[in-house]
C-alpha positions as CSV (number, residue, x, y, z in Angstrom):
1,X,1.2,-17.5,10.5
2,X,2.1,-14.1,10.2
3,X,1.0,-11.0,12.1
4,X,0.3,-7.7,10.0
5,X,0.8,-4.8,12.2
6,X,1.4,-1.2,9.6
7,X,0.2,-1.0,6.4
8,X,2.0,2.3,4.5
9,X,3.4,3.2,7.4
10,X,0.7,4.0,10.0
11,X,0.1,0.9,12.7
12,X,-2.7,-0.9,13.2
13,X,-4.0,-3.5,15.5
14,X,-2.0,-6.9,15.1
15,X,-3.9,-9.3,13.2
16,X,-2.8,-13.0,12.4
17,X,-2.7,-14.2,8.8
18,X,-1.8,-17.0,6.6
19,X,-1.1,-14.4,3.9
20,X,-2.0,-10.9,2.9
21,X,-3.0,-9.5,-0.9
22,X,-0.3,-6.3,-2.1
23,X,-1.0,-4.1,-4.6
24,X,1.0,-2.0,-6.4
25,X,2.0,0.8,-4.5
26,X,1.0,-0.7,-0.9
27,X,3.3,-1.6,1.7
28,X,2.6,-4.2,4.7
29,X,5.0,-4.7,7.9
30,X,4.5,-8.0,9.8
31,X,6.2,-10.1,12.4
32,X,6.2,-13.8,12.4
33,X,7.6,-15.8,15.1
34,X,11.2,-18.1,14.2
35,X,9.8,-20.8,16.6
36,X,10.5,-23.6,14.0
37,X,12.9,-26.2,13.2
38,X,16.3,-25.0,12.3
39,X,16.0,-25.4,8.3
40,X,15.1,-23.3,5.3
41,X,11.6,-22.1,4.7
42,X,10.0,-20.7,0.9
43,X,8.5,-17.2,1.3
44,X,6.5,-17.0,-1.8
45,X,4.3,-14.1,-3.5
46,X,1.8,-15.4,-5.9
47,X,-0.5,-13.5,-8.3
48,X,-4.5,-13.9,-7.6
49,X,-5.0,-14.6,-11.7
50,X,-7.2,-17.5,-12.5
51,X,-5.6,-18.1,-16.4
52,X,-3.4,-20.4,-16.5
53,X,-0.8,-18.0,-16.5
54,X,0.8,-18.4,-12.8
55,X,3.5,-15.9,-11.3
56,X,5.4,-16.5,-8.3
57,X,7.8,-14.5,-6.9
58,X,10.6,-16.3,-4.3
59,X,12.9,-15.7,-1.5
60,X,13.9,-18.0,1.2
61,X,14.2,-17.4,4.7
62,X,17.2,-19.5,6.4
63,X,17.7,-19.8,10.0
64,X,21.3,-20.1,11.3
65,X,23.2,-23.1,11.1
66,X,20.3,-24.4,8.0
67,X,22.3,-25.8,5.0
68,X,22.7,-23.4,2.0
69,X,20.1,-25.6,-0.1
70,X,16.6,-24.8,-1.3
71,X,13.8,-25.3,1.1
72,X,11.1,-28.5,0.4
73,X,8.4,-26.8,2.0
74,X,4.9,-26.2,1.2
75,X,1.9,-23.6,1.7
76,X,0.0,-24.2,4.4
77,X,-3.0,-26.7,3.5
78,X,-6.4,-24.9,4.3
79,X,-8.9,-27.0,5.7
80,X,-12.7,-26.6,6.6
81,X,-11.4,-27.5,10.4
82,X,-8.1,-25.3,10.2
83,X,-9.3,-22.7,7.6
84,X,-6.5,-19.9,5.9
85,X,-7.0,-16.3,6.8
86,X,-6.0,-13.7,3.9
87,X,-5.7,-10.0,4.7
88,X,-6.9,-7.3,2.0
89,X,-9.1,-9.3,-0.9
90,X,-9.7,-7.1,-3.4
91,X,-13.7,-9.3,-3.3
92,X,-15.6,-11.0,-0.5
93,X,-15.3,-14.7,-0.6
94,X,-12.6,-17.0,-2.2
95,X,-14.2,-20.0,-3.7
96,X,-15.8,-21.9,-1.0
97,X,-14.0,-25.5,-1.2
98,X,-10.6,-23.2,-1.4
99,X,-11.3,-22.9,2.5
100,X,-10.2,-19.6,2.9
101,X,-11.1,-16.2,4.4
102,X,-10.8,-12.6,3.7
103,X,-11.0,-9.6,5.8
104,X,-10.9,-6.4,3.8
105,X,-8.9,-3.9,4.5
106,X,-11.6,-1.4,6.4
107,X,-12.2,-4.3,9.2
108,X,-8.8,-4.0,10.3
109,X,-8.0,-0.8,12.8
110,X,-6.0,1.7,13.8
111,X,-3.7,1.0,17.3
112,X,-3.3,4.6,18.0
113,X,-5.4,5.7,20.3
114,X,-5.7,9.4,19.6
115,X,-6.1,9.7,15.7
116,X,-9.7,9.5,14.5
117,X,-11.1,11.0,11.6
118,X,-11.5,14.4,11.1
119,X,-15.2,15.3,11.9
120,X,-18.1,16.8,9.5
121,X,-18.1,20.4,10.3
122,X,-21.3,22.7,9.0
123,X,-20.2,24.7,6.1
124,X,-16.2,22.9,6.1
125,X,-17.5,19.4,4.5
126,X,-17.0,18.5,1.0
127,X,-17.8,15.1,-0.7
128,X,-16.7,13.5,-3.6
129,X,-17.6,10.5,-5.9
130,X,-14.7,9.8,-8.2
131,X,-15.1,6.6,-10.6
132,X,-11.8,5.2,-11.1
133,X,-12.6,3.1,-14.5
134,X,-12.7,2.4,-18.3
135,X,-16.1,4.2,-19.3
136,X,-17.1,4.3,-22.9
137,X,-18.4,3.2,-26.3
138,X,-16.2,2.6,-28.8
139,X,-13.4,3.4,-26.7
140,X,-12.7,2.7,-22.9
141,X,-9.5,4.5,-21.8
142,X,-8.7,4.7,-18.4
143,X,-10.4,8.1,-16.4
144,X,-11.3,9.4,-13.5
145,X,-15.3,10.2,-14.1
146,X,-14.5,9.9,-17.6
147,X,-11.7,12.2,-17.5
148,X,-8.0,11.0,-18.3
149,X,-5.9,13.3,-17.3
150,X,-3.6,15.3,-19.5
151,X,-0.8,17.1,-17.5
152,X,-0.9,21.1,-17.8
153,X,2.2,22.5,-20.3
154,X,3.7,24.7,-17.6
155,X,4.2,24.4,-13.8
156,X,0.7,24.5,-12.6
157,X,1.9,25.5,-9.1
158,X,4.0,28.7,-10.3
159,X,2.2,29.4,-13.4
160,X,-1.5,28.6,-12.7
161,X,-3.2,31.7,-14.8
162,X,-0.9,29.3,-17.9
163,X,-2.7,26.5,-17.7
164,X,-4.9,26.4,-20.5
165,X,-6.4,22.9,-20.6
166,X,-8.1,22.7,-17.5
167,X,-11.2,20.5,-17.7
168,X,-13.5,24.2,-17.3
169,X,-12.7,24.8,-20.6
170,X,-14.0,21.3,-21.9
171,X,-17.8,20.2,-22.0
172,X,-17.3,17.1,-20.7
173,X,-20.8,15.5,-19.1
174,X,-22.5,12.4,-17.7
175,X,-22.2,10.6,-20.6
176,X,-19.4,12.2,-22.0
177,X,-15.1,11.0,-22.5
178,X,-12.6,13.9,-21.7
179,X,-8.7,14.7,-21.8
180,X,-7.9,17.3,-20.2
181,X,-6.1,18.9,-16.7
182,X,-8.3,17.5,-13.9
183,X,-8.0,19.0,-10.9
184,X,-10.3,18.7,-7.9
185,X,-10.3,22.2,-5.5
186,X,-10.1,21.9,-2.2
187,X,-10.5,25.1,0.6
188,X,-8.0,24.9,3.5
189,X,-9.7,23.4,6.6
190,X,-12.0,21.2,4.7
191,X,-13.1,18.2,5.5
192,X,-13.1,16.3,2.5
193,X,-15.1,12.9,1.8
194,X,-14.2,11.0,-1.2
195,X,-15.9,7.7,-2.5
196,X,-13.3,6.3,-4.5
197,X,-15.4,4.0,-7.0
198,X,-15.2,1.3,-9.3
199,X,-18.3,1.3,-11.4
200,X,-20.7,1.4,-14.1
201,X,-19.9,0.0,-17.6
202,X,-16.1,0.8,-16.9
203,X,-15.7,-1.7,-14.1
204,X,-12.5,-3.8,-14.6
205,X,-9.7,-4.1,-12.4
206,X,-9.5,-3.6,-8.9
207,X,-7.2,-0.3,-8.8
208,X,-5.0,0.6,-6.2
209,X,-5.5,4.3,-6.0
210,X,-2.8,6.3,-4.6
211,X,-2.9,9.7,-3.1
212,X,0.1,12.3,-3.1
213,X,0.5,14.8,-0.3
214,X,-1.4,12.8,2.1
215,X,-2.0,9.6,3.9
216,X,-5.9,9.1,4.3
217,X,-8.5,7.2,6.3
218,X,-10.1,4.6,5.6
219,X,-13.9,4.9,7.0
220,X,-15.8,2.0,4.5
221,X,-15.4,-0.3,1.8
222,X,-18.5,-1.4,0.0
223,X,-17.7,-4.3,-2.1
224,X,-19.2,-6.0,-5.3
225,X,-22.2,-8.9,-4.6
226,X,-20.5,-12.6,-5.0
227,X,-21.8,-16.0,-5.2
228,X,-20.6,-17.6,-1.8
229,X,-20.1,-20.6,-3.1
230,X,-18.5,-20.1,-6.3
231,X,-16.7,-16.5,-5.4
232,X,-17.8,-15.6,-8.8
233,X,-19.4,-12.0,-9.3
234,X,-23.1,-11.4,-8.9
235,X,-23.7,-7.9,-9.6
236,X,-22.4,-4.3,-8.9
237,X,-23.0,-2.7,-5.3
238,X,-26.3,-1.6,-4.5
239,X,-25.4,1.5,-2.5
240,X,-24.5,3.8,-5.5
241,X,-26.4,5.7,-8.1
242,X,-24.6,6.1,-11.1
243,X,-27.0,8.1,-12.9
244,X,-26.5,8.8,-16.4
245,X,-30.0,8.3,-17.4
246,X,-29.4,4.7,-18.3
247,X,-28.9,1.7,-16.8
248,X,-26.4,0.8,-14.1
249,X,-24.5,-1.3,-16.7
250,X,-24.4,1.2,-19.4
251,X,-23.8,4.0,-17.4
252,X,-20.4,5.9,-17.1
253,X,-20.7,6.5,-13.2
254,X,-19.1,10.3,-14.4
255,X,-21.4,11.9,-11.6
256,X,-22.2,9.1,-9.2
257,X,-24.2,9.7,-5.6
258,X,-25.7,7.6,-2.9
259,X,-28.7,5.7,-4.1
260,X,-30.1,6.6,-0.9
261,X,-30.0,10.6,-0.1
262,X,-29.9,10.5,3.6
263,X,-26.2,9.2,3.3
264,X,-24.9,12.4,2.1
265,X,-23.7,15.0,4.1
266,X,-21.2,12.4,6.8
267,X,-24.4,10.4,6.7
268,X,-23.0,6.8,5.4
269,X,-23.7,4.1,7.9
270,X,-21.2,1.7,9.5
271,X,-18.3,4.3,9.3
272,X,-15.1,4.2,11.1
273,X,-14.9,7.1,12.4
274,X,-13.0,6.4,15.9
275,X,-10.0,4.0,14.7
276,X,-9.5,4.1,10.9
277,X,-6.7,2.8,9.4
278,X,-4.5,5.2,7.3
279,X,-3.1,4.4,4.5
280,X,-1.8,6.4,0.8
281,X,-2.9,3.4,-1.3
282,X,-6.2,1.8,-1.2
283,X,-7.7,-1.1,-3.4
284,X,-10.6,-0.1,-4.8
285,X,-12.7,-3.1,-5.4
286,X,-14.4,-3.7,-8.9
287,X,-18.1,-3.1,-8.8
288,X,-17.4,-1.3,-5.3
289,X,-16.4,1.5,-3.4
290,X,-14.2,2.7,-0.7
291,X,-15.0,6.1,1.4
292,X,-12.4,7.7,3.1
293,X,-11.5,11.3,4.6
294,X,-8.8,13.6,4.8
295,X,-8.0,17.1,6.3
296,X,-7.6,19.8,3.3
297,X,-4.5,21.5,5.8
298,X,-1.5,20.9,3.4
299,X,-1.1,23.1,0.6
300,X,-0.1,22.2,-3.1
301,X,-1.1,20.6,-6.3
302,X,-1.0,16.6,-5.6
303,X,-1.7,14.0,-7.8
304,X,-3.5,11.0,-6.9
305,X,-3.5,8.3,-9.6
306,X,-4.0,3.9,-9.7
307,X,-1.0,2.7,-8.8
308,X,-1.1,0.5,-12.1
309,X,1.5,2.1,-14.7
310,X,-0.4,0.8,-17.5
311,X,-3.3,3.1,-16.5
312,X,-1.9,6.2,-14.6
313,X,-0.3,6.8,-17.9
314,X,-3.3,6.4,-20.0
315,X,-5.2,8.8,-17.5
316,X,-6.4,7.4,-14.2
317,X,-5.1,10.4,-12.9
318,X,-6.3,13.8,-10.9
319,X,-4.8,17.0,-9.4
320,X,-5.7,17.9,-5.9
321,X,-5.5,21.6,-5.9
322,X,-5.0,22.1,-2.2
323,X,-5.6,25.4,-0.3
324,X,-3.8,27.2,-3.3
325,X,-4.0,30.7,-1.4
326,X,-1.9,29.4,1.3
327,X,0.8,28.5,-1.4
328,X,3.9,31.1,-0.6
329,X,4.2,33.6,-3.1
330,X,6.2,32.2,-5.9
331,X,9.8,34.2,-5.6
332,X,10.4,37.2,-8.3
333,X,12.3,36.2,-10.7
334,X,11.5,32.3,-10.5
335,X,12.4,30.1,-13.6
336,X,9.4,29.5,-15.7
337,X,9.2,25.9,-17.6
338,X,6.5,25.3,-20.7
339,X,6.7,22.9,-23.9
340,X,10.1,22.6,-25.7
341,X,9.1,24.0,-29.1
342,X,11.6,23.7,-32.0
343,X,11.8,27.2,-33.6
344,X,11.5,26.9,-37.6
345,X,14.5,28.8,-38.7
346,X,14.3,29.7,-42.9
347,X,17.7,29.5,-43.4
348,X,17.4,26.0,-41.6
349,X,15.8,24.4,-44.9
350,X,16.8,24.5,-48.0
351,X,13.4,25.3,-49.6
352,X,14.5,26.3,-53.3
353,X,16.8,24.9,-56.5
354,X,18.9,27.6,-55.9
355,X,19.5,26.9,-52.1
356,X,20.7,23.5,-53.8
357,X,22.8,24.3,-56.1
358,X,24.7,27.1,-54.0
359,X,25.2,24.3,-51.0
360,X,26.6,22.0,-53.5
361,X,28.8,25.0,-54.8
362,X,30.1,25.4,-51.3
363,X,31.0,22.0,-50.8
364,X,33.2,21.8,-54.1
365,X,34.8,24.9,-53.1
366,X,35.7,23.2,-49.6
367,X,37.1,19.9,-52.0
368,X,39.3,21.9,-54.2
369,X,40.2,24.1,-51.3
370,X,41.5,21.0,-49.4
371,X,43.6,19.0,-52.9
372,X,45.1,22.6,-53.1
373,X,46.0,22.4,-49.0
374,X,47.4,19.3,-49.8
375,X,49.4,20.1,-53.2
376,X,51.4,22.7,-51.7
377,X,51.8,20.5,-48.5
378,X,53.7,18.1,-50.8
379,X,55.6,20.3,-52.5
380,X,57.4,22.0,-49.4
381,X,58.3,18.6,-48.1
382,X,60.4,17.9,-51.3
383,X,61.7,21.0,-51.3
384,X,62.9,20.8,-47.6
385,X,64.0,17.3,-48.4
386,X,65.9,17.7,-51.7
387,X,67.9,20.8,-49.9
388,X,68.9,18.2,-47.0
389,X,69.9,15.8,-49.8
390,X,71.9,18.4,-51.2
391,X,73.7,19.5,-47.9
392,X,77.2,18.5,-48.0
């Protein structure tokens, strides 16, 4: 058993474990106890695929005086009596005969005792739906509200009235795929609510959505329906409108809300609002939803992105543009950065016969030039070496 007791730096309560579930981008401390036989012992990371691809990853932990061989050991055998505990499941239930229990991520809390979330404030709360997923027809590239993000051309923090693909000047809609500079606004102060999502016909992964500039709380996770049995999926969470004008399975989840209105506003029930965890990179379950807060008190433009290469760099990305009027001044004089562009020179091309002929000219004269060099070259050195002959 092992005891998780930070996740991405920030404590939380200890909480025993057979195992945890890391994603890309996540980090987990924990502290086991070396109360067993002297000996060597497999630590051993293993993927959650069900193909018959399986990928394990290794070490071994060796107490003092243990042989350097490898360990015989096994994983723990779960039993309906003595049943495995796994921390972070990116669904609800693991197959039922696998004997073996999850708790999410948002059922875990924070051990400090003064750091709740920041509060809803009249006039200095913002929410936000963002739909981390694959939405579209012919095409399903990876988006944030159907919006992969293409980076601006120049430095969008010292050159903001540069920036000329921002999303305003796009029509992108309900319905709708865009590429362009994404970038959410957020006023100083702010409370801001985000409901990270995973929904609509996009659905795929779980995505592990990492946020720049801040660490965040996490007040609710809503995940997908699953058979209990089986652990196989049922249908998409029930607490989200994704709107669209179509069905939930057709729809691109571009402008989700609550499906029920008197959420809004701070409304949601069951948050955390008194011991959150904190973390900079959450799971975001497929068919589900995470809500979580931060305080809009540190200024810049931040990217948050999933913490899956593969899809960051085919657009699962957004700007937070962060109290920008509290950004100092950007210094006189300060380097400005834009697009390498190769400037098309004419006399960089040879565009005509003529051009063709006169560099062929050129490089006969530099031939002839060169036998001649050599010619005279040759004929000092018998000179100088017939007179030394000569010399009595």
């Amino acid at each position: 058993m092992l005891s998780v007791i930070e996740s991405d730096g920030y404590p939380v309560r200890p909480t025993l474990a057979e195992s945890f579930v890391i994603n890309p981008g996540e980090r987990f401390d924990f502290v086991i106890n070396a109360n067993q036989s002297v000996g060597n012992y497999w630590i051993r990371g293993k993927t959650l695929e069900v193909t018959p691809r399986n990928t394990i990853a290794e070490a071994i932990l060796r107490y003092e005086g243990a042989p350097d061989v490898e360990p015989t050991t096994a994983r723990k055998v779960c039993t309906e009596q003595d049943k495995c505990v796994v921390i972070n499941c990116p669904f609800t239930y693991f197959p039922k005969n696998e004997f073996t229990e999850c708790i999410r991520f948002d059922h875990l809390r924070s051990s400090a005792s003064n750091d709740p979330a920041p509060t809803v404030v009249d006039g200095k709360f913002k929410e936000y739906f963002l739909n981390f997923a694959f939405p579209g027809v012919t095409s399903f590239p990876s988006s944030v509200n159907g919006i992969a993000l293409e980076f601006p051309t120049v430095s969008g923090v010292s050159q903001p009235q540069q920036v000329t693909n921002a999303c305003k000047n796009f029509h992108c809609d309900e319905q709708k795929q865009c590429k362009c500079t994404n970038a959410l606004s957020l006023d100083h102060g702010d409370t801001v609510q985000m409901v990270f999502l995973n929904m609509g016909v996009g659905r795929g992964w779980a995505h592990p959505v990492h946020m720049h500039g801040h660490s965040f709380y996490v007040l609710k996770m809503g995940y997908a329906e699953y058979n209990e049995t089986t652990g196989k999926f049922l249908a998409q969470n029930p607490d989200i409108d994704c709107r669209g004008g179509v069905p939930l399975e057709k729809s691109f989840c571009n402008t989700a809300t609550w499906a029920n209105q008197t959420w809004l506003n701070g409304n949601v029930p069951d948050l955390e609002l008194q011991n959150p965890p904190r973390k900079d990179t959450l799971i975001v379950p497929s068919g589900g939803y995470a809500v979580i807060r931060i305080r809009a008190d540190n200024p810049g433009l931040w990217i948050m992105h999933c913490h899956i290469e593969l899809h960051a760099a085919d657009g699962m990305a957004m700007l937070l543009n962060e109290s920008f009027d509290n950004l100092p001044k950007t210094p006189k004089h300060f380097p400005t950065c834009g697009d390498f562009k190769i400037e098309e020179e004419e006399d960089a091309y040879v565009d005509s016969e003529a051009d063709i002929e006169e560099t062929i000219s050129m490089q006969r004269f530099y031939v002839i030039v060169g036998v001649m060099a050599a010619v005279i070259f040759l004929q000092l050195l018998v000179i100088i070496v017939g007179k030394a002959v000569l010399k009595p």
